[in-house]
C-alpha positions in Angstrom: 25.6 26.9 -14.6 27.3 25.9 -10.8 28.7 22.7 -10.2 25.9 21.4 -8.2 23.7 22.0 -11.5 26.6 20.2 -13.5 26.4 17.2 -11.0 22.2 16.9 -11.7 22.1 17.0 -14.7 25.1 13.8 -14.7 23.2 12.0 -12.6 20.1 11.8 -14.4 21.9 10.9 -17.4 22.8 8.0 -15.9 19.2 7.6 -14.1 17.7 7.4 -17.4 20.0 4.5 -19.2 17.6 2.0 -16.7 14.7 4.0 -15.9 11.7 4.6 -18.4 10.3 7.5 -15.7 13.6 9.4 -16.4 13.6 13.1 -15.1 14.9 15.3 -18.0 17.0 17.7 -17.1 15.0 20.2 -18.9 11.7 19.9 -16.6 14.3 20.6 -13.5 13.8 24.0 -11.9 17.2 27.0 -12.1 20.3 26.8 -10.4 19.7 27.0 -6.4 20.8 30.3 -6.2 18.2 31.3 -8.8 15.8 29.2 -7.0 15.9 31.1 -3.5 16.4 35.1 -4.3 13.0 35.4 -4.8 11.5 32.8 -2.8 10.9 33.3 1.4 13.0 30.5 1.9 17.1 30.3 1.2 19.1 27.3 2.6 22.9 28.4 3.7 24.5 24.7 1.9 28.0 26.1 1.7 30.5 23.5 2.6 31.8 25.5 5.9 28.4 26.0 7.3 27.0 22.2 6.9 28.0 20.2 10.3 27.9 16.4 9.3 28.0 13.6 11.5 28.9 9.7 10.4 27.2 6.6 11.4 28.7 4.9 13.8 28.9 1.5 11.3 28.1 0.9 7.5 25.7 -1.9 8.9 23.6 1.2 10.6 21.5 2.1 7.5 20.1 5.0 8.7 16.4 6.3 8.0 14.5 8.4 10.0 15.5 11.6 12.0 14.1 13.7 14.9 14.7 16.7 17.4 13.5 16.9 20.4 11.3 19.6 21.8 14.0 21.4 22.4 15.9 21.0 19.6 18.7 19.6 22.1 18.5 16.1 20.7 18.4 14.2 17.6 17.3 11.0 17.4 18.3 8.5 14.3 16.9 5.1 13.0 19.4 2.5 12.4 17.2 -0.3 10.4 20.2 -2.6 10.2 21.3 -2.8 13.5 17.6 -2.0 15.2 19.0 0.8 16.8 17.8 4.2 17.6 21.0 6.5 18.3 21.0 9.4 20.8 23.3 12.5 19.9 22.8 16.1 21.8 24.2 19.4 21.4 27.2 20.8 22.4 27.3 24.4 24.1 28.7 26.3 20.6 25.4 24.7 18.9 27.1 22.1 17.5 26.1 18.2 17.9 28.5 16.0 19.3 30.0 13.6 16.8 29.5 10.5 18.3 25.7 9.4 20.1 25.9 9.8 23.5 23.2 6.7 24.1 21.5 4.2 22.4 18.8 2.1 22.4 18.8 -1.9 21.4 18.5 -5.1 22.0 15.5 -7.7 23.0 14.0 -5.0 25.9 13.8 -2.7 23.3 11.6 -4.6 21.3 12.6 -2.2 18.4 12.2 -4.6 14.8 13.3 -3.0 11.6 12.9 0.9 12.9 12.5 3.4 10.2 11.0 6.6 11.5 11.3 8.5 14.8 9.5 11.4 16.6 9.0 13.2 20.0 6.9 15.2 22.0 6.3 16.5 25.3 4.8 14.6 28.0 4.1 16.3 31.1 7.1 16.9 33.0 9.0 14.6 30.7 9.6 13.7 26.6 8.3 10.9 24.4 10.0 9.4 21.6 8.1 7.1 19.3 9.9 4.7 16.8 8.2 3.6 13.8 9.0 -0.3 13.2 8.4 -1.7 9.8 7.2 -4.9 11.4 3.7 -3.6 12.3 4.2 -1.9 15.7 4.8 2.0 17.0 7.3 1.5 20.3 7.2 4.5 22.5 10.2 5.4 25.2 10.0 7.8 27.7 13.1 9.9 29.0 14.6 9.5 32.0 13.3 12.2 34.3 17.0 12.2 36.2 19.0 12.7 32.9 18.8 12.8 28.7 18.4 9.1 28.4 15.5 7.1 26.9 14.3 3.4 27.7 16.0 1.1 27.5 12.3 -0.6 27.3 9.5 0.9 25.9 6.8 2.4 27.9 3.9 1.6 25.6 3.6 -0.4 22.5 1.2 0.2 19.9 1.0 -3.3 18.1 -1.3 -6.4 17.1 -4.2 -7.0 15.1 -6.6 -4.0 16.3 -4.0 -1.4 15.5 -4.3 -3.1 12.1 -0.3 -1.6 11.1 1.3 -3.4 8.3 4.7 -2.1 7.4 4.3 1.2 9.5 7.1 3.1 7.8 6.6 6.7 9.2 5.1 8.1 12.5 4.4 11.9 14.1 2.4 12.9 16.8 -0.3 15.7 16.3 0.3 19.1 16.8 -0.3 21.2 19.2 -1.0 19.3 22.1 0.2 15.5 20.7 -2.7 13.8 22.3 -3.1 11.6 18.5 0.0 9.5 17.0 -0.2 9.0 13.5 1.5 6.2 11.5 1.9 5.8 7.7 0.8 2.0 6.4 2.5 1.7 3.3 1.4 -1.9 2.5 -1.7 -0.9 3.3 -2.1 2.6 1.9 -3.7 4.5 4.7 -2.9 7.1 7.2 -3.8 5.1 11.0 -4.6 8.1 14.0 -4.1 7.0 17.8 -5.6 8.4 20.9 -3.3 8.9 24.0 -6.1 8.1 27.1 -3.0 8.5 29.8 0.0 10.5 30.3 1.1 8.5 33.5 1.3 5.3 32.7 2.0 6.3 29.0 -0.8 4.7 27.7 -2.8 5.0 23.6 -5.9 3.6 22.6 -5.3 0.8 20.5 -8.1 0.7 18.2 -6.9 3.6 15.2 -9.6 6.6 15.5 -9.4 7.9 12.4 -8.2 6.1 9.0 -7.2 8.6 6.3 -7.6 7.0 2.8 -6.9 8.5 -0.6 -6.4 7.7 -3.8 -3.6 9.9 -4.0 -2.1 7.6 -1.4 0.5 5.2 -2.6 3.2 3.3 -0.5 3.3 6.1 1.8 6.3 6.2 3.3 6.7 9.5 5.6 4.6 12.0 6.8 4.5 15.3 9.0 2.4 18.0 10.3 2.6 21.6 10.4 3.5 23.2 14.0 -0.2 23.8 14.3 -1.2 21.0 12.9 -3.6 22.4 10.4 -1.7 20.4 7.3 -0.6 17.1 7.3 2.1 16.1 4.3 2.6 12.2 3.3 5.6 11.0 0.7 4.1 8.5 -1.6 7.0 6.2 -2.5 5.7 4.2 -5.2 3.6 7.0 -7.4 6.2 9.7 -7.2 4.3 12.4 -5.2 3.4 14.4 -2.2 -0.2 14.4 -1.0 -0.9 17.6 1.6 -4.3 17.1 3.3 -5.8 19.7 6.0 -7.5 19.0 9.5 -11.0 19.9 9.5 -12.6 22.3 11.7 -13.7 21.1 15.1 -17.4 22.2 14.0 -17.6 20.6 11.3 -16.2 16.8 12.4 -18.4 16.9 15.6 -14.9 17.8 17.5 -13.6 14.6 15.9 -10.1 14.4 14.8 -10.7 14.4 10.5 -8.1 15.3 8.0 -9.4 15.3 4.6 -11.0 13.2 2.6 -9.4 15.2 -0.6 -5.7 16.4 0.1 -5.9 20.6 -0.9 -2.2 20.0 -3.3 -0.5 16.7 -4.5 2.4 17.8 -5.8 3.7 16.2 -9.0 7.1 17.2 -9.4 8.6 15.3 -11.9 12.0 15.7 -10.3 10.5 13.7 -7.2 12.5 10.0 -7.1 10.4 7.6 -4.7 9.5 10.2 -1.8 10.5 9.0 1.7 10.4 11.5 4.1 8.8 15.4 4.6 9.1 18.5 7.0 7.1 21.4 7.2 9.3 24.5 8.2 7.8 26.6 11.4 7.0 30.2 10.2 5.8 29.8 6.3 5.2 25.9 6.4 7.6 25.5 2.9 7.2 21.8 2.6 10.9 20.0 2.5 10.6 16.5 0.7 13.8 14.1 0.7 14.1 11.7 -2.4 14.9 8.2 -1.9 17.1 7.5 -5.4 17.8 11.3 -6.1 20.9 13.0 -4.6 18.9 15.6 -3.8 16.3 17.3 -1.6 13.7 19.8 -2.1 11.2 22.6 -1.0 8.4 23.6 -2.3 6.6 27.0 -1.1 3.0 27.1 0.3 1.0 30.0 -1.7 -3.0 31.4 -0.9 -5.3 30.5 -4.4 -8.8 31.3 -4.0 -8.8 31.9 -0.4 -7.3 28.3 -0.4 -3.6 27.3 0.5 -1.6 25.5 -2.4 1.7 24.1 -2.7 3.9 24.6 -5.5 4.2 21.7 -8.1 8.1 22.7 -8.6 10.6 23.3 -6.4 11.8 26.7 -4.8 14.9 25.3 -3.7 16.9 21.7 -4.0 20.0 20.8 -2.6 22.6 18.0 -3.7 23.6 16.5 -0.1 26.8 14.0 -0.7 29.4 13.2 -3.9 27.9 12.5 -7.1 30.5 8.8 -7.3 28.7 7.9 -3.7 25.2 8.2 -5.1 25.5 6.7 -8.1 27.4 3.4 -6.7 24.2 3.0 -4.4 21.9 4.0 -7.0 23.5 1.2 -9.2 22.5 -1.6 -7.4 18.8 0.1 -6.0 17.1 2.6 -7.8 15.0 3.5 -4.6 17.7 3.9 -2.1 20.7 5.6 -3.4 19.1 9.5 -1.9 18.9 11.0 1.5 16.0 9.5 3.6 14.6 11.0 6.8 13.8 14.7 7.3 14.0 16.6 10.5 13.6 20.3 11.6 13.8 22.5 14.3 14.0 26.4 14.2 16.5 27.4 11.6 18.0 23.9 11.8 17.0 21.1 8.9 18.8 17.7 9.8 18.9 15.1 7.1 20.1 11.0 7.2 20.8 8.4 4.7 22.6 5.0 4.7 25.4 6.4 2.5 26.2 9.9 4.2 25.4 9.6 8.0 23.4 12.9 8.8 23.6 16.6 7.5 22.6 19.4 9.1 22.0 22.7 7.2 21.2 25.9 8.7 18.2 28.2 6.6 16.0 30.9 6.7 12.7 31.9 6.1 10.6 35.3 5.2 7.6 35.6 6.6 
């Protein structure tokens, strides 16, 4: 059994002195290198190969995560400093330690941010920041240089967007004409049209609500790269709800994902689910576990003509020092994991309050 394994297992021993829902060791899938030889997808989590990068304070609390378009950029969310922090690539491939801009203050009208995104624009890039207050702020980059803002060119807020604690946002693949937003107060999925690219403008009125049952607190979503599956962390019930668009035929060329999601995964290893990525060639599902040490991926497979996902993992990966996660874990149960969830390529970014952001390198069979 490998360190990591040894590490687990010591950490849900100590989980389960406070928590009746403890995840016994014995329900947890092999060792990660059992996990991945057979699987399509194998992450490369060796210690020389993983590029981390620190907040810039402890006060940062960071919780969402983005690349750009071109995989150039990654934007963070700092909830405790309402800051959204810039960093871009250096020419070896690397990222540069320290952001390179910012966004803050009173223009920004950023208010608790917890999730980012982008897409293309036209000739330029959006980024949209989910804030926790009720509101979707969008920035546009500078067409003269890698900066965004530093105030938003749209807002998506008040009553008729009916948001209430909007803790995750993505735009809709391909052609990010829709923005979705999680409501986890709420427990619904809220869609919003874009009716100009110059003036940046969406329609404020949501177009589509996605409700579920299997929906609860959810706290991050994503979409596949061609946007056929949509993926949403429940936070509060422990589980991952995977819905699919439905054909243009038969929703009347509506936008309509749903009603029944085609997998909820159950994983009993899954600790208050806060943020998912699909990756780009096989669409393996990556979920990050707010209060676990640990993320996971579970692998997409056809069942009666019909796509599944797995209920256990294929591969999970301890991100930071065992002492770190359980001091955080000590004092909150939901927070003590890695939180938001990014992925471009080959390139899976993670951030969390307690180690800054990760960056792993993988691979995929198709």
């Amino acid at each position: 059994m490998n360190t990591k394994r040894l590490a687990l297992r010591a950490v849900l021993a100590v989980e389960s002195q406070n928590d009746a829902h403890f995840v016994s060791t014995e329900d947890l899938p092999p060792d990660n290198a059992e996990m991945t030889s057979n699987s399509r997808f194998e992450i490369d989590a060796s210690s020389d190969s993983v590029q981390s990068l620190a907040q810039p304070s402890k006060l940062d609390k960071f919780e969402g995560i983005a690349f750009s378009p071109s995989g150039k950029i990654i934007a963070v969310a700092g909830s405790g400093t309402n800051t959204i922090f810039l960093y871009r690539r250096k020419a070896n491939g690397l990222f540069e330690d320290t952001p390179y801009w910012s966004i803050n203050g009173p223009k920004s009208r950023l208010d608790y941010p917890h999730d980012v995104a982008f897409a293309r624009s036209g000739g330029t890039e959006l980024l949209a920041v989910a804030g926790r207050g009720g509101a979707i702020v969008i920035f546009e980059k500078n067409r003269t240089n890698e900066n965004y803002g530093p105030e938003p060119a749209f807002e998506i807020c008040g009553p008729r967007t009916k948001l209430k604690f909007s803790d995750g946002v993505a735009f809709v693949p391909p052609n990010n004409e829709y923005l979705a937003a999680c409501n986890l107060e709420i427990g619904n999925i809220s869609f919003f049209r874009r009716v100009s690219h110059s003036p940046v403008r969406f329609k404020l009125d949501p177009v589509f609500d996605l409700r579920n049952h299997s929906l609860s607190h959810p706290d991050g979503l994503a979409f596949s790269e061609c946007g056929t599956w949509l993926a949403v962390a429940n936070h509060r019930n422990r589980s991952v709800s995977v819905f699919q668009r439905r054909s243009r035929i038969l929703s009347a060329g509506k936008l309509v994902y749903g009603p029944e999601p085609v997998t909820v995964i159950r994983d009993p290893g899954m600790r208050h689910p806060h943020s998912v990525a699909f990756t780009p060639e096989t669409n393996h599902l990556v979920v990050t576990n707010a209060g676990a040490s640990y993320f996971s991926v579970y692998e997409p497979k056809r069942h009666n003509l019909r796509m599944r996902w797995s209920q256990s993992p294929v591969s999970q990966t301890i991100v930071g020092p065992e002492h770190e996660f359980r001091e955080v874990n000590a004092r909150n149960k939901m927070e003590g994991g890695p939180k938001g969830v990014a992925i471009h390529k080959k390139s899976l970014a993670i951030c969390s309050p307690e180690y800054g952001i990760k960056i792993y390198s993988f691979r995929e069979r198709t």
